[in-house]
LUMBADREN-404602 format. One line per 2 residues: number of its first residue (from 1); their letters; for each residue x, y, z of N, C-alpha, C, O. Coordinates in pm, whole numbers, plus 50000, padded with zeros to 5 digits. Layout:
NUM> a> X Y Z X Y Z X Y Z X Y Z | ...
//
This chain:
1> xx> 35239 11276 31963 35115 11270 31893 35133 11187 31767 35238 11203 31703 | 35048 11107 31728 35048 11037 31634 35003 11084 31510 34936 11186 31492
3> xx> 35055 10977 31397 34986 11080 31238 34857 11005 31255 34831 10906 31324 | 34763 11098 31153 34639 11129 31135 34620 11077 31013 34500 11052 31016
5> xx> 34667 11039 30893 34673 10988 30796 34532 10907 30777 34482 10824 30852 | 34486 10957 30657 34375 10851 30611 34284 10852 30748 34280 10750 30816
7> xx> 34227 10945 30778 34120 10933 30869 34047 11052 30843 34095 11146 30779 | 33933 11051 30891 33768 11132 30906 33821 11272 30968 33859 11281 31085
9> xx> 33820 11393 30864 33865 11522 30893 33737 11576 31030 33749 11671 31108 | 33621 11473 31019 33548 11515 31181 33603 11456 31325 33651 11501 31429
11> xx> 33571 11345 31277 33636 11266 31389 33773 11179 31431 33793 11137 31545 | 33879 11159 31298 34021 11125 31308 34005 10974 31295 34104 10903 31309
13> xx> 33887 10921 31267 33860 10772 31258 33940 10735 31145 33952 10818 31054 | 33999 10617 31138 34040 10591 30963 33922 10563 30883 33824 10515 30940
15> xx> 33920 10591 30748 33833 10589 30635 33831 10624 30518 33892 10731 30508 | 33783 10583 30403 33825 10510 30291 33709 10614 30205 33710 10649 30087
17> xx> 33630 10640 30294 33520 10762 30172 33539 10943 30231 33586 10989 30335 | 33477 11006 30110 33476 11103 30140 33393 11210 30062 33283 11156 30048
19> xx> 33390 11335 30005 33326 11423 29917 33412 11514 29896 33503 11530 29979 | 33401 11615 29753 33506 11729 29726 33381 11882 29743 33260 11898 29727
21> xx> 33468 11948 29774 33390 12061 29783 33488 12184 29688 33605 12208 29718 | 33416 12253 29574 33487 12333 29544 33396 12506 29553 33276 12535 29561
23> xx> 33496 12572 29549 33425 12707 29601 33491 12864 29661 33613 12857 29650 | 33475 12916 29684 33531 13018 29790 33550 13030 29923 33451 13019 29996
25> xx> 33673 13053 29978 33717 12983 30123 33613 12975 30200 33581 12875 30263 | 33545 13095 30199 33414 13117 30260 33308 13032 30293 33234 13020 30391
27> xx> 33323 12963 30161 33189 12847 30128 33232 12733 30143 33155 12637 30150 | 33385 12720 30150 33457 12587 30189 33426 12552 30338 33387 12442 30376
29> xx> 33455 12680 30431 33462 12710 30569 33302 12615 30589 33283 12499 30624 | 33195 12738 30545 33037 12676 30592 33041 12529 30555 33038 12447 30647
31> xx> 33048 12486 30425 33065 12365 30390 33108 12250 30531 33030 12175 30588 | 33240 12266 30557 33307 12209 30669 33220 12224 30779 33160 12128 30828
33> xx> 33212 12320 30813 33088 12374 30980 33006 12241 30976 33005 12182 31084 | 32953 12195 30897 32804 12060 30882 32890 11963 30957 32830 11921 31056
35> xx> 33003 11916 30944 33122 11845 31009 33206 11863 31117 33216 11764 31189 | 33266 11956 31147 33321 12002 31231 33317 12123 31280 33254 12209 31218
37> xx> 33400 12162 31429 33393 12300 31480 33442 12384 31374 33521 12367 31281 | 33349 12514 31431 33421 12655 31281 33570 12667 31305 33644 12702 31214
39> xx> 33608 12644 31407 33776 12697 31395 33817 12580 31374 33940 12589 31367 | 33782 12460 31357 33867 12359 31253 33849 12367 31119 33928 12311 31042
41> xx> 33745 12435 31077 33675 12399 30946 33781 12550 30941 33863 12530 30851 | 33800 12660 30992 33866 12750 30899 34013 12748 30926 34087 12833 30874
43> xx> 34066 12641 31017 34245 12628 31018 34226 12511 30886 34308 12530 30796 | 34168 12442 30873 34158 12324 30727 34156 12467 30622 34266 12521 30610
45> xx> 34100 12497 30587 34060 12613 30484 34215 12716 30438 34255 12738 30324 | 34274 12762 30567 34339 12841 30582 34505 12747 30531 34598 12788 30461
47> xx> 34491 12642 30587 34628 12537 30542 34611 12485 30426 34705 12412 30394 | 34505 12496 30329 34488 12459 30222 34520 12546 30151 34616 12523 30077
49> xx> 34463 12666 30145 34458 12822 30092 34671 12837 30096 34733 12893 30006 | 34724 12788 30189 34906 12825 30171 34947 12720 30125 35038 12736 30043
51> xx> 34889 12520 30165 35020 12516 30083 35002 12484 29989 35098 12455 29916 | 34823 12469 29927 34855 12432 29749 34823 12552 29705 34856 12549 29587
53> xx> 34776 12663 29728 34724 12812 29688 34876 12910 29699 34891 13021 29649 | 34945 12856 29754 35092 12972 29808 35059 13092 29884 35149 13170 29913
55> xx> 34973 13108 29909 34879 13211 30010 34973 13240 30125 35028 13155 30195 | 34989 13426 30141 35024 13383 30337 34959 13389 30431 34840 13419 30425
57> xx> 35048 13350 30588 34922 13298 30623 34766 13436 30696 34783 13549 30740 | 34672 13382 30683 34586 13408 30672 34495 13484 30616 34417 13566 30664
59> xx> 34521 13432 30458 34505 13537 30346 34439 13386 30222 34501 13282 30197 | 34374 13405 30197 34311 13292 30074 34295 13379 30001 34284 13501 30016
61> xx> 34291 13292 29887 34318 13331 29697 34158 13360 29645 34055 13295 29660 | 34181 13464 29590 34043 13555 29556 33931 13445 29432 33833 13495 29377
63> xx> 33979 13278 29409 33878 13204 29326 33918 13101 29418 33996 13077 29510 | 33782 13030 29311 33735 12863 29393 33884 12810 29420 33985 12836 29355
65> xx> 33873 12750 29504 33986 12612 29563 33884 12505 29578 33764 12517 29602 | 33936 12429 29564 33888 12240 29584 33978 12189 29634 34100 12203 29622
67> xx> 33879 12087 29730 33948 12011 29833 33897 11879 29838 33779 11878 29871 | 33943 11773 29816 33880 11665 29863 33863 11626 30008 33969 11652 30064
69> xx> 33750 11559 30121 33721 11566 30237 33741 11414 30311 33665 11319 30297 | 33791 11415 30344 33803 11259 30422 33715 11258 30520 33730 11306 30633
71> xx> 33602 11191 30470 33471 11149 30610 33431 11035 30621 33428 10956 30527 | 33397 11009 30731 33294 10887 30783 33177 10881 30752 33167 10977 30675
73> xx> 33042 10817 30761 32939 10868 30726 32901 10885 30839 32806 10963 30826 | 32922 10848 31014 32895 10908 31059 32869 11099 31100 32773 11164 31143
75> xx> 33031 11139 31053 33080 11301 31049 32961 11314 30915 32870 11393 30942 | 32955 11268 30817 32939 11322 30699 32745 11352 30739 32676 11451 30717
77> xx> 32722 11263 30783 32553 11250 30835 32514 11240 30664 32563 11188 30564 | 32380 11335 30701 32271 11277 30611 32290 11447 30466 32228 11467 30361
79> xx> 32445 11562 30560 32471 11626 30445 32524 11627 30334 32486 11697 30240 | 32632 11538 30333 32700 11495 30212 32686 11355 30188 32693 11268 30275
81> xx> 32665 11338 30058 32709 11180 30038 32851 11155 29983 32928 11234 29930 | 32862 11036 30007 32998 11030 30014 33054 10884 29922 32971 10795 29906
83> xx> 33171 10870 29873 33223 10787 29733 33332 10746 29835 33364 10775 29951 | 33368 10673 29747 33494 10623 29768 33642 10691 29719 33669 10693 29599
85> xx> 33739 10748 29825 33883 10735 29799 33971 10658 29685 34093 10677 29682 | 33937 10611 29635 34018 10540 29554 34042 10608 29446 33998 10722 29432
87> xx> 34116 10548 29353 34201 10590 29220 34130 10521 29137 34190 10439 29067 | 33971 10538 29122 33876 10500 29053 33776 10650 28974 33789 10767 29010
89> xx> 33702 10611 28890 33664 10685 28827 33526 10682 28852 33488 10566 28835 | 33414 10768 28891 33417 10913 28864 33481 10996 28978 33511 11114 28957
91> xx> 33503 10939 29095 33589 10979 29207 33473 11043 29315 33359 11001 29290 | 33480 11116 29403 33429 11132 29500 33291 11179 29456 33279 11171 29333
93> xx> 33179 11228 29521 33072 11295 29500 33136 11459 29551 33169 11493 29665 | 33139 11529 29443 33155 11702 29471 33070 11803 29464 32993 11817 29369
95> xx> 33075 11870 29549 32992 11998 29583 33017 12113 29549 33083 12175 29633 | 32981 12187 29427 33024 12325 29385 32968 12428 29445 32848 12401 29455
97> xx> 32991 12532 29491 32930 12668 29545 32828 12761 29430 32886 12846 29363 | 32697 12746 29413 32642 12817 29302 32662 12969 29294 32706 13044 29382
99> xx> 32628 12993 29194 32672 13162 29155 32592 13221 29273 32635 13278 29374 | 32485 13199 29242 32388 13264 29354 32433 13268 29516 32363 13317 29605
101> xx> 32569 13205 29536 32534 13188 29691 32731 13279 29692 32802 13243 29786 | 32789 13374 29599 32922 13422 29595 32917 13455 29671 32806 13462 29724
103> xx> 33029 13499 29737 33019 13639 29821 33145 13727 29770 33168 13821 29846 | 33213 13719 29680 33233 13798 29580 33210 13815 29458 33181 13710 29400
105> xx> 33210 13955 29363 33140 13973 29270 33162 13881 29140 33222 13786 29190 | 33151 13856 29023 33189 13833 28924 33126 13656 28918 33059 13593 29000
107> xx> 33183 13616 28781 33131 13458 28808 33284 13387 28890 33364 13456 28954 | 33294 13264 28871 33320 13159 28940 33432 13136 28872 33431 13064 28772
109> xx> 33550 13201 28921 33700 13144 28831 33814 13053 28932 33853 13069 29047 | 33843 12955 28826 33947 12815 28914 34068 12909 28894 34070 13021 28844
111> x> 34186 12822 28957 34334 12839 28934 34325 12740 28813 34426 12713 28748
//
């Protein structure tokens, strides 16, 4: 099997844009669903949650995580818009999870 590098977390296409989503695994997961199948959108979630969170496995960290998303605009459609990858400034277009939509109590704390 070949690497996957630099390609569309929907479709494996190579590509150069994408969007960040930050939030609760939960809301990362739905987030992803607009893009891909739920059990890709929650093995992405779940491999994020261990190796920059140190999480085991299948256990995510009780605040927001952020992820940046590698998409096409096909995968991405008409839900996210999408920036450019690069090592440019302001960097991707990101999506925060509002208070209103938690699904645990309290406000909204990063690592």
């Amino acid at each position: 099997m070949g690497k996957f590098t630099n390609t569309c977390a929907g479709c494996l296409r190579p590509t150069d844009t994408g969007f960040g989503l930050v939030g609760e695994a939960e809301w990362l997961v739905a987030g992803l669903m607009q893009m891909m199948p739920e059990g890709q959108a929650i093995a992405m979630v779940e491999r994020l949650a261990q190796d920059e969170y140190g999480c085991d496995p299948g256990c995510v960290p009780p605040i927001d995580m952020e992820v940046i998303v590698r998409a096409c605009a096909g995968c991405a459609g008409e839900t996210f818009e999408l920036g450019l990858l690069a090592n440019v400034e302001p960097g991707p277009p990101s999506y925060r999870q509002p208070d209103e939509s938690r699904f645990r109590m309290g406000p909204a704390q990063t690592a």
